[in-house]
Chimera marker file (.cmm) of the C-alpha trace (Angstrom):
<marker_set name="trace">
<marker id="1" x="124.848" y="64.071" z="43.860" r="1" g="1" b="0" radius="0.5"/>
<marker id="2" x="128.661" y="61.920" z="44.146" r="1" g="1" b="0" radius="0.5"/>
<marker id="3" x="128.358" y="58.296" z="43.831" r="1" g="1" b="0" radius="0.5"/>
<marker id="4" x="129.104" y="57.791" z="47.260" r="1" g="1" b="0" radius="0.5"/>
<marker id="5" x="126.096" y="59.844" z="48.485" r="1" g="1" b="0" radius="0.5"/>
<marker id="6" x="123.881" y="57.594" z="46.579" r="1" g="1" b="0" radius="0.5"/>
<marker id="7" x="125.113" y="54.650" z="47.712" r="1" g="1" b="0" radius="0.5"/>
<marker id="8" x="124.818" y="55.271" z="51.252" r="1" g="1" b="0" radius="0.5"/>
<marker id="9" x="120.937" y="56.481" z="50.147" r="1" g="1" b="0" radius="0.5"/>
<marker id="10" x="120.818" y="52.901" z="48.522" r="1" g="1" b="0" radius="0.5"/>
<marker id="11" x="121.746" y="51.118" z="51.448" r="1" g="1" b="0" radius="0.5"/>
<marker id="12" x="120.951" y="52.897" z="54.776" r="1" g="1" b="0" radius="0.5"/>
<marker id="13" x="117.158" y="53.315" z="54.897" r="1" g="1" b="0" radius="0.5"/>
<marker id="14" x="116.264" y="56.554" z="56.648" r="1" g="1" b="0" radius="0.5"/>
<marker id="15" x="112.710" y="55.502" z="57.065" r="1" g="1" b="0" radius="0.5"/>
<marker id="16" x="113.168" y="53.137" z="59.672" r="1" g="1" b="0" radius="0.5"/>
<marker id="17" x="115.649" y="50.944" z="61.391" r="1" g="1" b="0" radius="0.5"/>
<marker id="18" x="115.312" y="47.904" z="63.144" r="1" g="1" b="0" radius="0.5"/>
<marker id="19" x="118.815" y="45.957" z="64.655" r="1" g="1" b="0" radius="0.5"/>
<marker id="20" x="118.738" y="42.838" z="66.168" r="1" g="1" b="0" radius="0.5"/>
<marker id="21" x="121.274" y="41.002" z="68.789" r="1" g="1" b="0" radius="0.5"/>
<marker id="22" x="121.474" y="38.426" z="71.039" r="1" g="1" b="0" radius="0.5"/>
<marker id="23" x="119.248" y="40.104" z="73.930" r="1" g="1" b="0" radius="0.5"/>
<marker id="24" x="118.120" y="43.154" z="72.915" r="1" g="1" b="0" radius="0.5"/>
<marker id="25" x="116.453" y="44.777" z="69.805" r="1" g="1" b="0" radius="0.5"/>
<marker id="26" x="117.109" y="48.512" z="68.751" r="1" g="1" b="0" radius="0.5"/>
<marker id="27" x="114.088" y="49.963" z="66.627" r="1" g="1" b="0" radius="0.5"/>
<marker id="28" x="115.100" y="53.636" z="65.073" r="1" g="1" b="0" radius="0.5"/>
<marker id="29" x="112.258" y="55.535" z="63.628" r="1" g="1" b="0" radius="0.5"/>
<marker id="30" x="109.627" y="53.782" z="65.267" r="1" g="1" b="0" radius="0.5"/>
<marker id="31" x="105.202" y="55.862" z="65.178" r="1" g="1" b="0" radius="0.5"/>
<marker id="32" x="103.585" y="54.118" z="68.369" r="1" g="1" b="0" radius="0.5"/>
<marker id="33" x="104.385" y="51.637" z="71.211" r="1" g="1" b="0" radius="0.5"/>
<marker id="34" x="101.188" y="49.841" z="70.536" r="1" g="1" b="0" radius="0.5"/>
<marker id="35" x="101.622" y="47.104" z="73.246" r="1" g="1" b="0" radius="0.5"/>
<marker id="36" x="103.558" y="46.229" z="75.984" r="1" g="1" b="0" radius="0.5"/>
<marker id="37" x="103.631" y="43.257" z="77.759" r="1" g="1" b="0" radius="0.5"/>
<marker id="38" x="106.969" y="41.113" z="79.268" r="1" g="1" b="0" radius="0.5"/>
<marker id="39" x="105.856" y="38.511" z="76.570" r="1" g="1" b="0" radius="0.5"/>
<marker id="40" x="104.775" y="41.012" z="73.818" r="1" g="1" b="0" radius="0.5"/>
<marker id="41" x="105.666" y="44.469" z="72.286" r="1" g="1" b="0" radius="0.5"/>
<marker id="42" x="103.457" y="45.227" z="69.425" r="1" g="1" b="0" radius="0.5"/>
<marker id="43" x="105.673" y="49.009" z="67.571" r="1" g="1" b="0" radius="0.5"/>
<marker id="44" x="103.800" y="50.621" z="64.908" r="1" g="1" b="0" radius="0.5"/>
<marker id="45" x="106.055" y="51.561" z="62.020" r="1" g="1" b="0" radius="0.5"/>
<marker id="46" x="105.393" y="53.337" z="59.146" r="1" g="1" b="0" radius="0.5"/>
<marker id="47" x="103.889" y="51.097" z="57.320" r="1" g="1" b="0" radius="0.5"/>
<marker id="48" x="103.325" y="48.141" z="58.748" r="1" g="1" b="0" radius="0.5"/>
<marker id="49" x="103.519" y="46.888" z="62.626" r="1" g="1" b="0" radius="0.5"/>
<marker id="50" x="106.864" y="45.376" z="64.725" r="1" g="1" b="0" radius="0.5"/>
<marker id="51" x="105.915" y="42.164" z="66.811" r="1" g="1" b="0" radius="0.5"/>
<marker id="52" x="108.725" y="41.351" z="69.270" r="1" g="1" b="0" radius="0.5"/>
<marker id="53" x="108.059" y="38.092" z="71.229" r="1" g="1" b="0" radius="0.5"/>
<marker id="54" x="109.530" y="36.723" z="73.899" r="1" g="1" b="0" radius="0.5"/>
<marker id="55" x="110.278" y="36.678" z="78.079" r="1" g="1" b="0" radius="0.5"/>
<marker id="56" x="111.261" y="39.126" z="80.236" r="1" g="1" b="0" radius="0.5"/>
<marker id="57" x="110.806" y="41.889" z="77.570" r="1" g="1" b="0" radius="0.5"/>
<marker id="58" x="111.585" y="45.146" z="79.054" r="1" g="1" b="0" radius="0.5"/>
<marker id="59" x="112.399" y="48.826" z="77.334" r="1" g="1" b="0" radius="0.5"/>
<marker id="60" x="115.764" y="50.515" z="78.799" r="1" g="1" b="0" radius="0.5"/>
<marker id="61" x="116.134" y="53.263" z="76.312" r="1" g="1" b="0" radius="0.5"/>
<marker id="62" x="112.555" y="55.173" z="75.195" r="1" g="1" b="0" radius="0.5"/>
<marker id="63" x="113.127" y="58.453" z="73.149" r="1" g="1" b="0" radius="0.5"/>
<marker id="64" x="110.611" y="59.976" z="70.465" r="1" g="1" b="0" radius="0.5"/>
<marker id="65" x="111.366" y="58.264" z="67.534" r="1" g="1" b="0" radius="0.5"/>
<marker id="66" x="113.515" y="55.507" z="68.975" r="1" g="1" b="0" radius="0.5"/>
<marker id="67" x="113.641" y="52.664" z="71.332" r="1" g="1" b="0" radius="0.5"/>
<marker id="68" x="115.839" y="49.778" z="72.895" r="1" g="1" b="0" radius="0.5"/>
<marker id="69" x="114.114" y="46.688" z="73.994" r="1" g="1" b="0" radius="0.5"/>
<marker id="70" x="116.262" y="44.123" z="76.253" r="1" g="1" b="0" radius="0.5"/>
<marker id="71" x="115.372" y="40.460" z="76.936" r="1" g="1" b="0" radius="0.5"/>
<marker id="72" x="114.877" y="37.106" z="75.858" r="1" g="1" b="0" radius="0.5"/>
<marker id="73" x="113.747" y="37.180" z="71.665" r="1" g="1" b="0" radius="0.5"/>
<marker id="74" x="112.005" y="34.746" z="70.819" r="1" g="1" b="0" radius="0.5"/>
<marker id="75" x="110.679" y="35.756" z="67.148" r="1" g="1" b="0" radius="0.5"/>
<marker id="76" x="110.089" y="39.213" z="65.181" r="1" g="1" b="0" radius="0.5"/>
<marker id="77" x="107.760" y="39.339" z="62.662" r="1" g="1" b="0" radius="0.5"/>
<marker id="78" x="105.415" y="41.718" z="60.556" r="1" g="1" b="0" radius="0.5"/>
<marker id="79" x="102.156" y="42.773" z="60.265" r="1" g="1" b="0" radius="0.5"/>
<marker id="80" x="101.046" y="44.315" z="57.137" r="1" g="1" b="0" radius="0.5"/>
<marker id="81" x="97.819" y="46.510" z="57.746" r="1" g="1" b="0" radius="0.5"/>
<link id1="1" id2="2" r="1" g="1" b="0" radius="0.2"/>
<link id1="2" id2="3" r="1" g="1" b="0" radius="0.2"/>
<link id1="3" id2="4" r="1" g="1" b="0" radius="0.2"/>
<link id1="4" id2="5" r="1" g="1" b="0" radius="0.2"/>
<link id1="5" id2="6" r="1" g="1" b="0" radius="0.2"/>
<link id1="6" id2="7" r="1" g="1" b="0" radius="0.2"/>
<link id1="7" id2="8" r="1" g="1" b="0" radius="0.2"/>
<link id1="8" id2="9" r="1" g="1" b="0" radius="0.2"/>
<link id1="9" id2="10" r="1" g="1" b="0" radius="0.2"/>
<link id1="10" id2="11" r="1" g="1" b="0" radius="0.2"/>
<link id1="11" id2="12" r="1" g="1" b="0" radius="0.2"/>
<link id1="12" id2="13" r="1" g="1" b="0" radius="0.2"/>
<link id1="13" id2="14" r="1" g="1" b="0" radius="0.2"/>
<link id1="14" id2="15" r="1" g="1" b="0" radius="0.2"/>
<link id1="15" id2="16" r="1" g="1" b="0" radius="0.2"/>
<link id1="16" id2="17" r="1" g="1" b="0" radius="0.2"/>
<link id1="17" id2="18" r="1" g="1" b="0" radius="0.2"/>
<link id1="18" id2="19" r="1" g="1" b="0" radius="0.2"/>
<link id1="19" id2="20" r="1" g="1" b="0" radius="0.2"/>
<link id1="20" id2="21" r="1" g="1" b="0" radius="0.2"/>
<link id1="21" id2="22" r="1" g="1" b="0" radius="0.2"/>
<link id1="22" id2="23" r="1" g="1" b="0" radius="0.2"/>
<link id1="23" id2="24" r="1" g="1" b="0" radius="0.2"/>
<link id1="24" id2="25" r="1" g="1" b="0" radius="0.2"/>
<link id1="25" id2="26" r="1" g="1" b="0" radius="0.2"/>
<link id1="26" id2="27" r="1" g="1" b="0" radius="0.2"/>
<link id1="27" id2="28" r="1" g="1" b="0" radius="0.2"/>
<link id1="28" id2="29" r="1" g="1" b="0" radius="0.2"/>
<link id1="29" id2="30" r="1" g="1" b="0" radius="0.2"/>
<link id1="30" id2="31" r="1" g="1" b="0" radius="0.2"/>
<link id1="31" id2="32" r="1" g="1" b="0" radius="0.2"/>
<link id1="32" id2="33" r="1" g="1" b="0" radius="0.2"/>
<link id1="33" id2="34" r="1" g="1" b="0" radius="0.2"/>
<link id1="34" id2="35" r="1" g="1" b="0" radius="0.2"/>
<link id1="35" id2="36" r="1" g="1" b="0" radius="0.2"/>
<link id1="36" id2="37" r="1" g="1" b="0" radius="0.2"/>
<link id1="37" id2="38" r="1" g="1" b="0" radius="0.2"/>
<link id1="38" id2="39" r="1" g="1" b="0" radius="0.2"/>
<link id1="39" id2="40" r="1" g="1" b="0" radius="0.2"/>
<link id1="40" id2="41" r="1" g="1" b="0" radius="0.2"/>
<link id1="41" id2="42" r="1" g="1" b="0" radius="0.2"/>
<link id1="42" id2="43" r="1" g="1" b="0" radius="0.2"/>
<link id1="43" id2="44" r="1" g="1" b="0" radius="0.2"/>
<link id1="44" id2="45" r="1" g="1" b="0" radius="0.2"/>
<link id1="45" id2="46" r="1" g="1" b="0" radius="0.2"/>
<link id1="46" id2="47" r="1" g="1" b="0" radius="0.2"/>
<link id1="47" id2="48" r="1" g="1" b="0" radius="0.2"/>
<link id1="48" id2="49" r="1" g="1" b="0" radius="0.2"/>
<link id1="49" id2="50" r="1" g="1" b="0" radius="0.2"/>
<link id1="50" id2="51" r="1" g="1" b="0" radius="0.2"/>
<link id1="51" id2="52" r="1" g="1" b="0" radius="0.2"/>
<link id1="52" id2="53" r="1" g="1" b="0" radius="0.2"/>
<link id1="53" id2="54" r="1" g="1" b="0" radius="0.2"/>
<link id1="54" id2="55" r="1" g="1" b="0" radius="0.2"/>
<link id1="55" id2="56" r="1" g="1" b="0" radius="0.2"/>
<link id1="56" id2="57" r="1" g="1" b="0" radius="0.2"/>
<link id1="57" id2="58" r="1" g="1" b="0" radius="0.2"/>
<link id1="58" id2="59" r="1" g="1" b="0" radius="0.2"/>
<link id1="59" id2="60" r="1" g="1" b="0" radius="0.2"/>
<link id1="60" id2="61" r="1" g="1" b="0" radius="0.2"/>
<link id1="61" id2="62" r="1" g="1" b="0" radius="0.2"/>
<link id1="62" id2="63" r="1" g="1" b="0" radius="0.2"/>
<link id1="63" id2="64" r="1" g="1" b="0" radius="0.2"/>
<link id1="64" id2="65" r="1" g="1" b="0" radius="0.2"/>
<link id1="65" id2="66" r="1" g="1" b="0" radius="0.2"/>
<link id1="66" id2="67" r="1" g="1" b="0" radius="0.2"/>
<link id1="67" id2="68" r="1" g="1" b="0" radius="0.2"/>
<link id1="68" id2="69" r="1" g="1" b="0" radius="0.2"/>
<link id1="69" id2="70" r="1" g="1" b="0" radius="0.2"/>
<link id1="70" id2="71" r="1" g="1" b="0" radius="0.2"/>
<link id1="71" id2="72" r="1" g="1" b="0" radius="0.2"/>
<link id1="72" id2="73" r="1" g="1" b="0" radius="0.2"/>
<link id1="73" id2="74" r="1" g="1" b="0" radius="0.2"/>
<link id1="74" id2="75" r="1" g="1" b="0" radius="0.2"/>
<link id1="75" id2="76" r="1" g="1" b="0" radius="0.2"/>
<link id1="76" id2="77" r="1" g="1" b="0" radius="0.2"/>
<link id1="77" id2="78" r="1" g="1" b="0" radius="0.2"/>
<link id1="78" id2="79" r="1" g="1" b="0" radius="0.2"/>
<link id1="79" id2="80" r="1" g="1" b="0" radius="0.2"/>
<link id1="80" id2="81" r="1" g="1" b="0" radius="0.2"/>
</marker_set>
């Protein structure tokens, strides 16, 4: 394997990905939409759960493994099960 191969293995985690912006929240590799609520959506990951909280929380983009979540964030956090 070339150096640069490893690196991007090193830094890109293929397992999940979760970016966060200003008003929306783009969660790659996501199991189960556990919850859904305009003040709550509860994602189960891999290995632990995805709390997104906050107003006016709406999905615009649902695919199988992937989702985009627009609105007002308030707080993410996790939820080790």
């Amino acid at each position: 394997m070339h150096i640069k191969d490893t690196l991007i293995n090193f830094l890109y985690d293929k397992d999940y990905f979760i970016s966060i912006y200003d008003t929306y929240i783009h969660v790659f590799n996501y199991k189960d939409l556990v919850s859904l609520t305009s003040k709550l959506i509860v994602l189960k990951m891999d290995k632990f759960s995805l709390e997104i909280k906050g107003e006016d929380l709406f999905i615009t983009k649902m695919m199988p493994n992937e989702i985009l979540i627009k609105g007002r964030i308030k707080n993410v956090g996790i939820t080790y099960e």
